[in-house]
PyMOL CGO cylinders between C-alpha atoms (Angstrom):
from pymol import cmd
from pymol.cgo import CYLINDER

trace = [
    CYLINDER, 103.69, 124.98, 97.41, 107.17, 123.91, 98.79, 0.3, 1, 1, 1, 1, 1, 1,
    CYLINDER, 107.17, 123.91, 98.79, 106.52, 124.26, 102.12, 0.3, 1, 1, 1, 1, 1, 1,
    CYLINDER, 106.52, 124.26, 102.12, 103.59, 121.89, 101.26, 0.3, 1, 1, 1, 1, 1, 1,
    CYLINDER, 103.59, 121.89, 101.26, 106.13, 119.53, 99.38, 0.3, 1, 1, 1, 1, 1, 1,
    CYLINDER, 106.13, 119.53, 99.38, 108.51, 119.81, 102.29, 0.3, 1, 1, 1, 1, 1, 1,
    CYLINDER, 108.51, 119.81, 102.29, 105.48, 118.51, 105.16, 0.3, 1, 1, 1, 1, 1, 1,
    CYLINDER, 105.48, 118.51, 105.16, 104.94, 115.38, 103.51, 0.3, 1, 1, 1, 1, 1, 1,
    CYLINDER, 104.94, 115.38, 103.51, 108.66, 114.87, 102.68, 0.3, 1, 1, 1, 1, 1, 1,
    CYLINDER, 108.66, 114.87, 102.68, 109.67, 115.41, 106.11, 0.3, 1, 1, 1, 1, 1, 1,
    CYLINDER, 109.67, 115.41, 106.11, 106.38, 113.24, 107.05, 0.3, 1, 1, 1, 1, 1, 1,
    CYLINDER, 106.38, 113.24, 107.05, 107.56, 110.38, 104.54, 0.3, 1, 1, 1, 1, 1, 1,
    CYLINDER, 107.56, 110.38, 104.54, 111.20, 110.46, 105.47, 0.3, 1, 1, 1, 1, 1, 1,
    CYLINDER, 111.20, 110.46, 105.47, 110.14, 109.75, 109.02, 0.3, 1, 1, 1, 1, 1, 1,
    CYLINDER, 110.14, 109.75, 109.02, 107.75, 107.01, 108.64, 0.3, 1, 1, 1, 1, 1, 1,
    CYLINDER, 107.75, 107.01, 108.64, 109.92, 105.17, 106.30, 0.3, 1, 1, 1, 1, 1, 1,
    CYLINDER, 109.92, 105.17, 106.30, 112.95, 105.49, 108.98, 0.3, 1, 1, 1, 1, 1, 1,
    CYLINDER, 112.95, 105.49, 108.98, 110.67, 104.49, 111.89, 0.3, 1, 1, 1, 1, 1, 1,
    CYLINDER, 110.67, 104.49, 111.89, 109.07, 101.50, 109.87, 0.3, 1, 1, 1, 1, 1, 1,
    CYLINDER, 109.07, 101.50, 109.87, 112.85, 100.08, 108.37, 0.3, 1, 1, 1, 1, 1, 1,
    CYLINDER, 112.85, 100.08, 108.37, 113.70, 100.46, 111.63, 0.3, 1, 1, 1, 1, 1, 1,
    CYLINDER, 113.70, 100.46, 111.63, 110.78, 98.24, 113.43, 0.3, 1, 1, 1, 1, 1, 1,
    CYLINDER, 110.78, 98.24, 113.43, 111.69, 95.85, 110.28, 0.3, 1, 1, 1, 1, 1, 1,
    CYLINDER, 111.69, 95.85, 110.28, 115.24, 95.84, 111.01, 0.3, 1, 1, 1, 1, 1, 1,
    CYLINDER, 115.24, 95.84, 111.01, 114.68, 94.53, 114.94, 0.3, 1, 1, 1, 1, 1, 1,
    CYLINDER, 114.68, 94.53, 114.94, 112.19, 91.92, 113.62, 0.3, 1, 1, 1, 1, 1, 1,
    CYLINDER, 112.19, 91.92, 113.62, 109.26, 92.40, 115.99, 0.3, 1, 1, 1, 1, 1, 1,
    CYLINDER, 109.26, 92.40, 115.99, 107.06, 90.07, 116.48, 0.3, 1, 1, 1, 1, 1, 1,
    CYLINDER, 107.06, 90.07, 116.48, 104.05, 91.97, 115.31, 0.3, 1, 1, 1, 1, 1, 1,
    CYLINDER, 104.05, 91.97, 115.31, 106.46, 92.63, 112.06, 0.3, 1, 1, 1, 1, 1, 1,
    CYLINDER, 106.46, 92.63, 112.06, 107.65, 88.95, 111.41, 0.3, 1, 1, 1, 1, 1, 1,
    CYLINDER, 107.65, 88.95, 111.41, 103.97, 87.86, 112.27, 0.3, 1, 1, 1, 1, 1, 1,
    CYLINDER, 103.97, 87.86, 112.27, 102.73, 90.33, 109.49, 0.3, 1, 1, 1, 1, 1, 1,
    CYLINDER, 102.73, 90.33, 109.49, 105.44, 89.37, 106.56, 0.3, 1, 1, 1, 1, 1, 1,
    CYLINDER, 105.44, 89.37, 106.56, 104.32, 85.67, 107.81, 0.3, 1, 1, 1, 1, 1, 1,
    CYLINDER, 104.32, 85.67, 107.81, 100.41, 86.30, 107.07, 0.3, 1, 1, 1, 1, 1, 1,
    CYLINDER, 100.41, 86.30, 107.07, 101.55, 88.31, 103.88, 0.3, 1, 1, 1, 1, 1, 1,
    CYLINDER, 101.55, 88.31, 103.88, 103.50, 85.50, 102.63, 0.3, 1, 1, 1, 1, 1, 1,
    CYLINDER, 103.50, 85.50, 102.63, 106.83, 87.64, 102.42, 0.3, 1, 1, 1, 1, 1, 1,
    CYLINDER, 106.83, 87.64, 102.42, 109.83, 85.49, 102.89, 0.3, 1, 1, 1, 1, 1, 1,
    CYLINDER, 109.83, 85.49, 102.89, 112.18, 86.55, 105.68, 0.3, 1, 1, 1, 1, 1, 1,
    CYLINDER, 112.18, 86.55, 105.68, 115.12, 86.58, 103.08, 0.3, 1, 1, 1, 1, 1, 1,
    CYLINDER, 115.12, 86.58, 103.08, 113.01, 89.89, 101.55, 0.3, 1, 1, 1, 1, 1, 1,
    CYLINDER, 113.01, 89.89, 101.55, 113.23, 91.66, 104.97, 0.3, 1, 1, 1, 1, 1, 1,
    CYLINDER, 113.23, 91.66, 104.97, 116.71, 93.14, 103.85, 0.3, 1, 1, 1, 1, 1, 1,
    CYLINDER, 116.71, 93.14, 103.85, 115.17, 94.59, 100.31, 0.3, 1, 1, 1, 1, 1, 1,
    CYLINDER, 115.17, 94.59, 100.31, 112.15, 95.75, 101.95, 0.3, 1, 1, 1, 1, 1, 1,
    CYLINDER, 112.15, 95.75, 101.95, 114.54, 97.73, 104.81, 0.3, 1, 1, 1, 1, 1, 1,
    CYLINDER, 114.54, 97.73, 104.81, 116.88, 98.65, 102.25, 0.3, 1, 1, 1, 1, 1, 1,
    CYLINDER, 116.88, 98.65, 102.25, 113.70, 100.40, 99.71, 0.3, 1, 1, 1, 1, 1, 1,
    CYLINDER, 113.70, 100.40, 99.71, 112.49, 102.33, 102.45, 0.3, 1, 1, 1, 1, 1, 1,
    CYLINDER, 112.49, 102.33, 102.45, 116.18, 104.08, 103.41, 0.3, 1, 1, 1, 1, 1, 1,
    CYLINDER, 116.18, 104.08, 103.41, 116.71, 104.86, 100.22, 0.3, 1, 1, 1, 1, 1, 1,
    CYLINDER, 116.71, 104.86, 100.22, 113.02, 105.82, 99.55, 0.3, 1, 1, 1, 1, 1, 1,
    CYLINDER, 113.02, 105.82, 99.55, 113.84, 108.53, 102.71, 0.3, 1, 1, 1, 1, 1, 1,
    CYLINDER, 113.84, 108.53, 102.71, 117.14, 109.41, 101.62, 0.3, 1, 1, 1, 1, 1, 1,
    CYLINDER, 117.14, 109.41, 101.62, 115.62, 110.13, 97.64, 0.3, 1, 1, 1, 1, 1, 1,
    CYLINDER, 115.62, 110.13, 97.64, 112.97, 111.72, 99.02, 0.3, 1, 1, 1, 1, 1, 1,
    CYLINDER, 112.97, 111.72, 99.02, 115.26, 114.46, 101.43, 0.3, 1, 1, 1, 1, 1, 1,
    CYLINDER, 115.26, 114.46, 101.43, 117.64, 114.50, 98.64, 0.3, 1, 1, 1, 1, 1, 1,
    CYLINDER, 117.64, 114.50, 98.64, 114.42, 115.29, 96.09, 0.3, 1, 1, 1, 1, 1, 1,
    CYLINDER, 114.42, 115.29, 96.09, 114.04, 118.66, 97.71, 0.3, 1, 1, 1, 1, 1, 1,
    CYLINDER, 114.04, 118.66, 97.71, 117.11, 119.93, 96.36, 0.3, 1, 1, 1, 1, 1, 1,
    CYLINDER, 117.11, 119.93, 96.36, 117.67, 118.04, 93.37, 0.3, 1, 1, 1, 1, 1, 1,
    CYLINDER, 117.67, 118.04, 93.37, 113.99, 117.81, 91.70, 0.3, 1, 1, 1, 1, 1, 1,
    CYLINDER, 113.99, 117.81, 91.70, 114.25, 114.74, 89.01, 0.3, 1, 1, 1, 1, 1, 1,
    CYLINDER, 114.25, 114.74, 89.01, 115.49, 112.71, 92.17, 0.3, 1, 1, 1, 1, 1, 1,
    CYLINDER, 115.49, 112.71, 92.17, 113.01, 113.47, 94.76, 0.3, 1, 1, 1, 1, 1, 1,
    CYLINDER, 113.01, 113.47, 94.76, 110.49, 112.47, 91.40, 0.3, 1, 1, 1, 1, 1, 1,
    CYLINDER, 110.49, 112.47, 91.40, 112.13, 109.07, 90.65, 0.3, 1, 1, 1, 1, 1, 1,
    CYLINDER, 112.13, 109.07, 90.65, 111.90, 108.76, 94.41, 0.3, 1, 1, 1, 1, 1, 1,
    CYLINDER, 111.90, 108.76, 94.41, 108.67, 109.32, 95.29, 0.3, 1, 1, 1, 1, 1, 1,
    CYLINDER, 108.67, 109.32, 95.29, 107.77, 106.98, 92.30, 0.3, 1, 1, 1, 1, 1, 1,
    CYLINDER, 107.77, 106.98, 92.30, 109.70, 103.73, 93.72, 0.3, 1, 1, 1, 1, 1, 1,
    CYLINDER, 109.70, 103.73, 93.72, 107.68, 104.57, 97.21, 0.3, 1, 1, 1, 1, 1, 1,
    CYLINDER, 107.68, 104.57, 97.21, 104.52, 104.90, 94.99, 0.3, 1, 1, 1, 1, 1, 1,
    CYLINDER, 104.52, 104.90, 94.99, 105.17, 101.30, 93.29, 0.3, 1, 1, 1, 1, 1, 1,
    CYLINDER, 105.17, 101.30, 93.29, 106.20, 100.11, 96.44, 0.3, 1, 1, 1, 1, 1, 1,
    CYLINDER, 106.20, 100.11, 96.44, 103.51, 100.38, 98.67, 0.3, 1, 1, 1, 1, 1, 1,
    CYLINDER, 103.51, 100.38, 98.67, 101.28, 99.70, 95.54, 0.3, 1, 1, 1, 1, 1, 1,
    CYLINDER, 101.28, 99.70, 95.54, 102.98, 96.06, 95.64, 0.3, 1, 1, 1, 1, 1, 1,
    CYLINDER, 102.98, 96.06, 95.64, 102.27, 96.57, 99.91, 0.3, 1, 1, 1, 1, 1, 1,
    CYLINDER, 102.27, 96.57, 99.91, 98.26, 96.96, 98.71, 0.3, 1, 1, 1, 1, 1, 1,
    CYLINDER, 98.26, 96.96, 98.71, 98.71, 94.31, 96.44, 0.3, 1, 1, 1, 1, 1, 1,
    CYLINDER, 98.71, 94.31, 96.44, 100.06, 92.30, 99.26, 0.3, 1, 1, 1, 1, 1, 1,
    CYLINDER, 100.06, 92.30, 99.26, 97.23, 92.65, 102.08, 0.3, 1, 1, 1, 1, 1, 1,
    CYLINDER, 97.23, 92.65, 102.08, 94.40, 92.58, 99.35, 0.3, 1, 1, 1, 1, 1, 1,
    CYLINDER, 94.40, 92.58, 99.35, 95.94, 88.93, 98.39, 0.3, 1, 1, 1, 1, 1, 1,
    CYLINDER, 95.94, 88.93, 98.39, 95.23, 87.58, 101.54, 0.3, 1, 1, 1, 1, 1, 1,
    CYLINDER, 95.23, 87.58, 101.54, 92.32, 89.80, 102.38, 0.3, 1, 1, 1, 1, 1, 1,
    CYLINDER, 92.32, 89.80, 102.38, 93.60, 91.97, 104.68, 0.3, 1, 1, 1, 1, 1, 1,
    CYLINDER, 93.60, 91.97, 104.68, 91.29, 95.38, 103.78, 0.3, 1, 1, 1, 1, 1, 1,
    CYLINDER, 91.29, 95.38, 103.78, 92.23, 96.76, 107.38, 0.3, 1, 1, 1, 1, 1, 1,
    CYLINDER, 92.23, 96.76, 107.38, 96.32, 96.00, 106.45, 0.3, 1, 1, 1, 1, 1, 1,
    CYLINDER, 96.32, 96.00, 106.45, 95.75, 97.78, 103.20, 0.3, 1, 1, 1, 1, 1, 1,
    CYLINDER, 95.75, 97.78, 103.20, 94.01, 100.70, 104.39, 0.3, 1, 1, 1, 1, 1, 1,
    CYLINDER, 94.01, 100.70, 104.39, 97.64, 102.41, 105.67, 0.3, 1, 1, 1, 1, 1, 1,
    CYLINDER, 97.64, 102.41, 105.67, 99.20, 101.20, 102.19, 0.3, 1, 1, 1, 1, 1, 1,
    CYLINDER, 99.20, 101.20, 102.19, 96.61, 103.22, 100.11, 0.3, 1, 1, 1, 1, 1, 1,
    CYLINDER, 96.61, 103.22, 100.11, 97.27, 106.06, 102.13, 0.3, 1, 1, 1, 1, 1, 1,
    CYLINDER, 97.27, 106.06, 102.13, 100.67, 106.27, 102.07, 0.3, 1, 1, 1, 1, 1, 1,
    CYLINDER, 100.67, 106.27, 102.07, 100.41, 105.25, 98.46, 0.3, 1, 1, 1, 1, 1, 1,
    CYLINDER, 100.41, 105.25, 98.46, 98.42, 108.03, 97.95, 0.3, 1, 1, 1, 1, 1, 1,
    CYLINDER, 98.42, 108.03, 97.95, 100.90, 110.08, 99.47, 0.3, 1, 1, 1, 1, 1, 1,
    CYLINDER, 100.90, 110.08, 99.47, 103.42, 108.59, 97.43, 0.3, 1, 1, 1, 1, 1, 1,
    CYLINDER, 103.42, 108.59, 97.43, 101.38, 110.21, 94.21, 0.3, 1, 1, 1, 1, 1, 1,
    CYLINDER, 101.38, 110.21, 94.21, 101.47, 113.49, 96.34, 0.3, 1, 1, 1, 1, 1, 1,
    CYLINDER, 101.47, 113.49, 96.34, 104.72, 113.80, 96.45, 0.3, 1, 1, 1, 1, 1, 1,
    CYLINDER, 104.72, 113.80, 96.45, 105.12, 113.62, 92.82, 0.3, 1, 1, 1, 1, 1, 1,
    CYLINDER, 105.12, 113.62, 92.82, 103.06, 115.86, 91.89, 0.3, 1, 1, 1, 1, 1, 1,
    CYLINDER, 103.06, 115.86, 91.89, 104.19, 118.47, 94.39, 0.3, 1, 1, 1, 1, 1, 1,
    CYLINDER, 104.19, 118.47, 94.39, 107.77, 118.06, 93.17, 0.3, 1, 1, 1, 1, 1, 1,
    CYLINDER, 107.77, 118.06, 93.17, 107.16, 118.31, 89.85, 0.3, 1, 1, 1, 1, 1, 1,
    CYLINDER, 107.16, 118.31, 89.85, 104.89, 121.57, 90.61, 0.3, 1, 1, 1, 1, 1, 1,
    CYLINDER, 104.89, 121.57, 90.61, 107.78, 123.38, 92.27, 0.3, 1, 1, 1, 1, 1, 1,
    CYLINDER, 107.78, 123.38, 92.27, 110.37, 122.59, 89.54, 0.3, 1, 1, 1, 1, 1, 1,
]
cmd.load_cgo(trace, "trace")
């Protein structure tokens, strides 16, 4: 079950690094997003800021348990506020990633908790 745990940590680590990071240069498909969303630009650096630490709790999670738990919960309430977000303005196709990585939010979890 840890190498399990360890996929989708790895997985999560990477696409929160790769999506702070297309936040962080501002793209236009990114500002136009936030725009349609109705998240102000002064939230960029929180949003940029939850998802490196959401990596780093994550990594950190696999060696110390409770942390890679509290972790993966922030990511889980986080892209729970993302769904929350695109169903506002009723983007179903812009939620669709959220619930999934939402879902894998829950995942990691309950995987860390399993391999205490």
């Amino acid at each position: 079950m840890f190498v399990s745990l360890t996929v989708v940590t790895v997985f999560m680590a990477a696409l929160l690094l790769v999506s702070a990071g297309a936040k962080s240069l501002r793209t236009r498909h990114i500002t136009e997003q936030m725009s349609t969303l109705g998240v102000p630009q002064s939230m960029m650096g929180f949003l940029i800021g939850a998802q490196v630490a959401g990596a780093a709790g994550v990594i950190a999670g696999l060696w110390w348990g409770p942390v890679g738990i509290a972790a993966a919960i922030g990511l889980t309430l986080y892209f729970a506020g993302a769904v929350a977000f695109h169903l506002r303005v009723g983007d179903r196709r812009g939620a669709f990633p959220a619930v999934v990585l939402t879902m894998a939010s829950v995942a990691l979890i309950v995987l860390r908790a399993a391999t205490l």
